[in-house]
N, C-alpha and C positions, 0 to 999 in steps of 0.2 A: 528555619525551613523544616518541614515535614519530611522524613525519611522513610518513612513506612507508608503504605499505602493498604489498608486494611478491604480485603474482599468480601463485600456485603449485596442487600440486594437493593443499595441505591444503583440509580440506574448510572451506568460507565458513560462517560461522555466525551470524544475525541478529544476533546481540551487536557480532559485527567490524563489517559492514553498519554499524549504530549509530554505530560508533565513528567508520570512514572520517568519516561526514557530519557530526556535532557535531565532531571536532577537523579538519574539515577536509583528510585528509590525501590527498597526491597515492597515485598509484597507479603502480607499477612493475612490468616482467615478471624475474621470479626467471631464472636461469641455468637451470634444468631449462626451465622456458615455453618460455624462447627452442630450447632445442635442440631441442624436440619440434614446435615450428613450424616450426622449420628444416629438420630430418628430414622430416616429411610434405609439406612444398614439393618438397622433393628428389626422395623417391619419384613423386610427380606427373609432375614434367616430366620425370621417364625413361621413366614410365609411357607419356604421351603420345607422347613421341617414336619409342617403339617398337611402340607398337599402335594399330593402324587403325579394330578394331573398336569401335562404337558405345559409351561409358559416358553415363550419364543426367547430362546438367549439366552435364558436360565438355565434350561435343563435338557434343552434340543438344540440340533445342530443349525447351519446357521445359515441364509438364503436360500436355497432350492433345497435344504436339508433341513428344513425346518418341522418336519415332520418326525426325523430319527429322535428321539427319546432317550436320555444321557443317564444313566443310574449317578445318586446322590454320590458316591466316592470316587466321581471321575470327574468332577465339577471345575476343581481346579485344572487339571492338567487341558480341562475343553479348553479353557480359557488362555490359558499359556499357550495353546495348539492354536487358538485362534491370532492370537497376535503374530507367532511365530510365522504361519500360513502365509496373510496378509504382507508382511512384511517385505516384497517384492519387486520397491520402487527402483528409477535406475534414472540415469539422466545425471546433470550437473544439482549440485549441493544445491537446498535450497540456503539464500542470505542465511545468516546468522542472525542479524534485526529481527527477521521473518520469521527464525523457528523461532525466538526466546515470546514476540508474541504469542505464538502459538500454544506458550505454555501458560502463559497470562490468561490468554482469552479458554482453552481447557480450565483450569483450575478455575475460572469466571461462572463458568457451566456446569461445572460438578456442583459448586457449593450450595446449588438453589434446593439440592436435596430429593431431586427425580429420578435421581440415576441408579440409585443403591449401591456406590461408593463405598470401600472403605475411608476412615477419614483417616490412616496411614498412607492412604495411594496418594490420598491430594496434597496432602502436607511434602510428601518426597519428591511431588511434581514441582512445590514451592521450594523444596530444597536445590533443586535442578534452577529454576529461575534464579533464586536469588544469589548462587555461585559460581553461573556463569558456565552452567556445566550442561551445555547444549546437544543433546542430541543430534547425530545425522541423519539428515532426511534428504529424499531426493526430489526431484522437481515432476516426474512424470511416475503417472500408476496411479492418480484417481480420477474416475468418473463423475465426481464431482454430485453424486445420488446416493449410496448408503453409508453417505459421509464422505469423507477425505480418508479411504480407507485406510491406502498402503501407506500414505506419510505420516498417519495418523497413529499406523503400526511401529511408524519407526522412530516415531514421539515415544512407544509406548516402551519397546525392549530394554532399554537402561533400568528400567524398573524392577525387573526381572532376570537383569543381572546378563544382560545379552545385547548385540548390536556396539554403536560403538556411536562413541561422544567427542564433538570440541570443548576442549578446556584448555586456556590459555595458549591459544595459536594451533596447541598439536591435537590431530586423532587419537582417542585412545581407545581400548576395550572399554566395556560399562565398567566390566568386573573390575578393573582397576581403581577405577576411580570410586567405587565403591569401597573396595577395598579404603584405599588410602582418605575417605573421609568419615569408614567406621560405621558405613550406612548396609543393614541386611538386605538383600533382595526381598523383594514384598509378594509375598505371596497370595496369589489373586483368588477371587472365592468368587461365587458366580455374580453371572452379571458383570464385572467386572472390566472383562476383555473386551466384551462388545461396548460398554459405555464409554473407553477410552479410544476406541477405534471408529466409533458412530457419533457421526459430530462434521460439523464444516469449519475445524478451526484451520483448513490448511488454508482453503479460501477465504476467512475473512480476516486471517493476519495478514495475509499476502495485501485483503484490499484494506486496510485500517493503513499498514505501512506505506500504502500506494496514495490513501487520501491525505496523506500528513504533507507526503511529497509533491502529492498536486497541489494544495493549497498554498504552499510555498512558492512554486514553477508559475503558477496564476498569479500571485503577488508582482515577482519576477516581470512574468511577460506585461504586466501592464510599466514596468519602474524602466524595463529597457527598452520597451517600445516608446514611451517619453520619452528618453534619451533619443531613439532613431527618430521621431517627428522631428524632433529639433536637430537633428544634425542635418534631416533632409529638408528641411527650412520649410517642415509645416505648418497648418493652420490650428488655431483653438477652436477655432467655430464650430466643426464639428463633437467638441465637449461640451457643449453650450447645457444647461440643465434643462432648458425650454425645449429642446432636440426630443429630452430621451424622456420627460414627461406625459409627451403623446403620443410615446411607446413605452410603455411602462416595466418592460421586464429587468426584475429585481437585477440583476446581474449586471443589464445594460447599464443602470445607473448607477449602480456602485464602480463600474470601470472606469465610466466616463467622471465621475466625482473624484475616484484617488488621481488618475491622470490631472484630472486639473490642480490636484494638491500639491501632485510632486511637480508642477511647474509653473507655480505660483511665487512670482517676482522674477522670471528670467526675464534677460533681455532679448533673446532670441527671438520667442513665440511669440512677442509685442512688435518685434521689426515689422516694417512695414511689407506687405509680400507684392510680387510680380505676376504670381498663377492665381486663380479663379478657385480651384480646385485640387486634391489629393487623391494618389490614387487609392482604391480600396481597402489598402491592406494599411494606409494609415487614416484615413477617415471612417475607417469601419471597425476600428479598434474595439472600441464598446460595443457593436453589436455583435464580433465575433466571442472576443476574448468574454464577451457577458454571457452569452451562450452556453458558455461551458462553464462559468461560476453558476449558473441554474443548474446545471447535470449536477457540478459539485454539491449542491446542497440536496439535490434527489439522492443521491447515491448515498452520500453521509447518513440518510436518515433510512435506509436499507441495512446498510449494514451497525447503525445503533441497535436498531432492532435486534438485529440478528446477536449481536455481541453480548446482548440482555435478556439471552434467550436459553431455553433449554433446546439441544438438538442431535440426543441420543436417541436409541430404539433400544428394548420399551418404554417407557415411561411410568414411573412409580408414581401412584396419588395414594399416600399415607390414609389422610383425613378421609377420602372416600373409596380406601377399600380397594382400588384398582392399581392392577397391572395392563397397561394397553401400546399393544402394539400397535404403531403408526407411522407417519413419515417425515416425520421434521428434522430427519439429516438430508431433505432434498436440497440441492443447491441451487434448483432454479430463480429463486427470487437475487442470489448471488451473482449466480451467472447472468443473466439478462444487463442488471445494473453494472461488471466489470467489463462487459460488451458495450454497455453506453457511455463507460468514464474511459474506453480507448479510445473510442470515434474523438470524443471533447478535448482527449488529452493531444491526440492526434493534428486533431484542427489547430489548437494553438502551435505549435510545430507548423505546420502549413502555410499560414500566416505571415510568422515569423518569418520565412527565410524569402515567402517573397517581398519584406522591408529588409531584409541582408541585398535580396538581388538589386534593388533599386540604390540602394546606399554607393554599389560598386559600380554602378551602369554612369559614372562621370553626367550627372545632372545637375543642375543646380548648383552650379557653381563647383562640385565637390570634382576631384581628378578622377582620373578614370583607375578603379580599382585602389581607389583611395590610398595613394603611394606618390612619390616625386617621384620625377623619370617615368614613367610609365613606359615599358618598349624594355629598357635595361632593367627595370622588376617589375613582377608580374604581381606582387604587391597582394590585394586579397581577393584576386581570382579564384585560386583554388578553394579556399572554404567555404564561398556560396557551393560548388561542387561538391564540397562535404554536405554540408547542410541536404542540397539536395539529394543525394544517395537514400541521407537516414529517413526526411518527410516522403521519399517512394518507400522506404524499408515499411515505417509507418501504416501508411496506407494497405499496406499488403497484410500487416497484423491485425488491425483495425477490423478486419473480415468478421463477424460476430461469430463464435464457438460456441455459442448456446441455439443454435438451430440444428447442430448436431445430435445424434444419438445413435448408441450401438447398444443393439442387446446381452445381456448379460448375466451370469450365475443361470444360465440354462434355462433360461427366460422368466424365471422370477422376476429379474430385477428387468425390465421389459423399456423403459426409458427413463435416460440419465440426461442428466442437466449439461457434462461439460463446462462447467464451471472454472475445472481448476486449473483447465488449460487455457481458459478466461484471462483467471489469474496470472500465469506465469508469460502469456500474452502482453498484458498489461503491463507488467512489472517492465519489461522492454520497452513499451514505447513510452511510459513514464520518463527512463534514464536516456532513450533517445530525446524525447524532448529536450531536457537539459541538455544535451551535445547539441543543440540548434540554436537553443538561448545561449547557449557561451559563445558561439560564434556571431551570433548578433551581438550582444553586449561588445566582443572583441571587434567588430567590424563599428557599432554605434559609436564608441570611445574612440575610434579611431577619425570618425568622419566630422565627429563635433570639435576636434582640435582645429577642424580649418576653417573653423565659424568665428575663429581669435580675432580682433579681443572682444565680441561678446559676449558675455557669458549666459550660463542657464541660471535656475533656480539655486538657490543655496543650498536647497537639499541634493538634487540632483550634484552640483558642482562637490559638495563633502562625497558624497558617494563615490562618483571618478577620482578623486583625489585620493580613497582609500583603494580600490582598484590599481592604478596606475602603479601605486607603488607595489603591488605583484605583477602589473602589465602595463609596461611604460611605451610612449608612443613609438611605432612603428617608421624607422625612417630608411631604411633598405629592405630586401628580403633578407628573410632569415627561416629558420625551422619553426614551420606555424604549429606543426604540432606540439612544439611547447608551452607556446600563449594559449592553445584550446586546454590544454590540460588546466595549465593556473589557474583558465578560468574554472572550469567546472570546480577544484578546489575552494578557490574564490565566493562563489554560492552555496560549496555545502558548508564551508565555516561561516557564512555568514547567519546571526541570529535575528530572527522576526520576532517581536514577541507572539502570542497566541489573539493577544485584542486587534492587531493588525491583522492575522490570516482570517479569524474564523469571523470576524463583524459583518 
């Protein structure tokens, strides 16, 4: 197995992503990285040294100050005052997954050699990744337009010997833990502050981590929604391939195709039925649950982009001579897309819990609140009530963040994307979904036991069989909120490969 993963400018591809995190591997800058960071430092401080005139970030101050004029011997302290400034965020921690992204897809950005980097700032940044020595960042304080400023500040102070870091469970000062791994504070030369702070890596670690999750949740919701057809004694015919041929969206037929795989050889979905027809939410499987594997694959391919992308201000072009100030730390292309993967993620949640409501509602044979005694236990009444709470929480996040805008730095920065409350939006109804699917999955499992003795698919029947033995059938009431917990464990230990999510 490959332990290293060498940062170049082949292009990053969610699969690789994937792979870094489940195998763990460090992260290294390639021999081209390195020369092209090295070359664009270069160009810089010749740059500097020879011209007087004002460049934006270099040698003047910074959004509505962009005009004040910095003398050569205060260069560095602008920059340290820049990060220090910024550095204002507040709110709850961002994940830990989230920031170490953060520092992947940073070091991803510097290496292309636009930025005019030191190649000590990027290497320290990889020193910080690869030891697990995560800066704290907080969830609110960016507008999500001259980058991911304040979290992006708060990526940046450990560098500097300021701010404060997770390493190994506990917070510490930077200084310490500089201290204790023999690392100097890096001192920042121009350009510098602003290129580490000018950038969307808050938003699209947030959304890389969030499309890993959906891809899995989408897996998920079609393997437990098989499960609930068959426990609610559905039909195949609405999977039929002739169905969803003369509707052709990609999504629709990839749903409708795994569902027929994972119930292929049950005895169930071959019995002979009594009803005509399904309600919605399981005859519509595929055209729902397909819906949002198409956002899934719009969105993946927004934020590829973005992750293979340069999105500091200025921009250095070596070869041609220029320094050009622009805008590609907007996050609007961000924002819009983490606005259409809550709607998608949302829906499948939606869906979902109305095949929990149906499961419980005693049809088709199944008891009422799928319990014995029904009246002495109230059996799994209450979790469609969960369920329902989190798909209204849902819908209420779901509201799109990217048709906002406040103005800001004194109207310089005149409109902002909102993106990165996109993000921290999203990151919610992502983990709610999963609270909806563990309740279906725990209600599915529970309603296909009274379909004994026939059985489902093989695959499906191995799957409950490893379940069970974390959540075995339900024969009184008891403490649900234990069996919701399992589950949710139950799904994040469980592995896909990467040829099953991303096909």
């Amino acid at each position: 197995m490959n332990t290293t993963h060498f940062i170049s400018s082949e292009i990053l591809e969610l699969t690789t992503i994937c792979d870094i995190i489940f195998q763990n591997r460090k992260i290294e800058l390639s021999e081209t990285a390195i020369d092209k960071i090295q070359k664009c430092r270069d160009y810089l401080d010749e740059k500097i040294k020879n011209q007087d005139e004002p460049i934006y970030g270099i040698n003047t101050g910074f959004g509505s100050l962009c005009d004040v004029k910095i003398s050569k011997d205060k260069l560095t302290q602008l920059q340290e005052n820049l990060v220090m400034s910024h550095a204002c965020g507040t709110g709850d921690e961002v994940p830990q997954p989230v920031v170490k992204l953060m520092l992947l897809l940073k070091v991803q950005s510097l290496s292309y050699g636009h930025s005019g980097v030191q190649l000590e700032t990027v290497q320290r940044l990889i020193d910080f990744y690869n030891n697990d020595v995560l800066p704290v960042i907080y969830t609110q304080g960016s507008l999500g337009a001259s980058g991911d400023l304040a979290p992006l500040a708060h990526l940046a102070l450990p560098l500097i010997a300021k701010g404060e870091v997770r390493y190994k469970g506990n917070v510490c000062k930077a200084q310490e833990i500089l201290t204790q791994f023999n690392w100097d504070p890096i001192q920042l030369k121009s350009k510098e502050g602003l290129a580490l702070l000018n950038g969307t890596q808050f938003m699209s670690a947030y959304g890389i981590h969030l499309l890993l999750e959906s891809y899995k949740l989408s897996y998920f919701a079609d393997l437990i929604s098989g499960i609930s057809l068959e426990a609610f004694d559905g039909r195949i015919e609405p999977f039929n391939e002739l169905v969803h041929l003369v509707r052709p969206h990609q999504g629709q037929i990839k749903t409708a195709e795994r569902v027929r795989t994972f119930l292929e050889g049950s005895e169930l979905i071959q019995q002979k039925k009594k009803h005509v027809q399904d309600p919605y939410s399981f005859r519509c499987i595929p055209q729902v649950h397909g819906a949002t594997k198409d956002t899934l694959s719009f969105v993946s391919q927004v934020f590829k982009t973005e992750i293979n992308a340069v999105t500091d201000n200025p921009n250095i072009f070596v070869g041609e001579d220029e320094i050009i100030s622009g805008g590609n730390f907007h996050g609007q292309p961000l924002a819009l897309a983490l606005d259409y993967l809550k709607i998608a993620v949302a829906e499948l949640g939606n869906i979902s819990e109305r095949r929990i409501y149906q499961l419980v509602s005693g049809l088709r044979g199944l008891p009422a609140f799928l319990v014995d005694n029904p009246g002495l236990n109230s059996g799994f009444m209450i979790p469609q009530y969960t369920a329902a709470s989190i798909v209204s929480a849902n819908k209420q996040l779901a509201s799109p963040a990217s048709v906002d805008s406040i103005v800001s730095s004194n109207g310089q920065e005149d409109h902002v994307s909102m993106g990165a409350n996109a993000a921290t939006q999203c990151y919610k109804v992502v983990y709610n979904l999963k609270r909806v699917l563990s309740i279906e999955l725990l209600n599915a499992s529970q309603a296909i036991y009274f379909r004994k003795p026939l059985k489902s698919s093989p695959l499906i029947e191995s799957f409950l069989d490893s379940y069970r033995v974390e959540v075995p059938f339900v024969k009184e009431d008891l403490i649900f909120y234990n069996l919701i917990e399992k589950t949710l464990h139950f799904i994040d230990d469980f592995y896909i490969e990467n040829e099953l999510l991303f096909d």
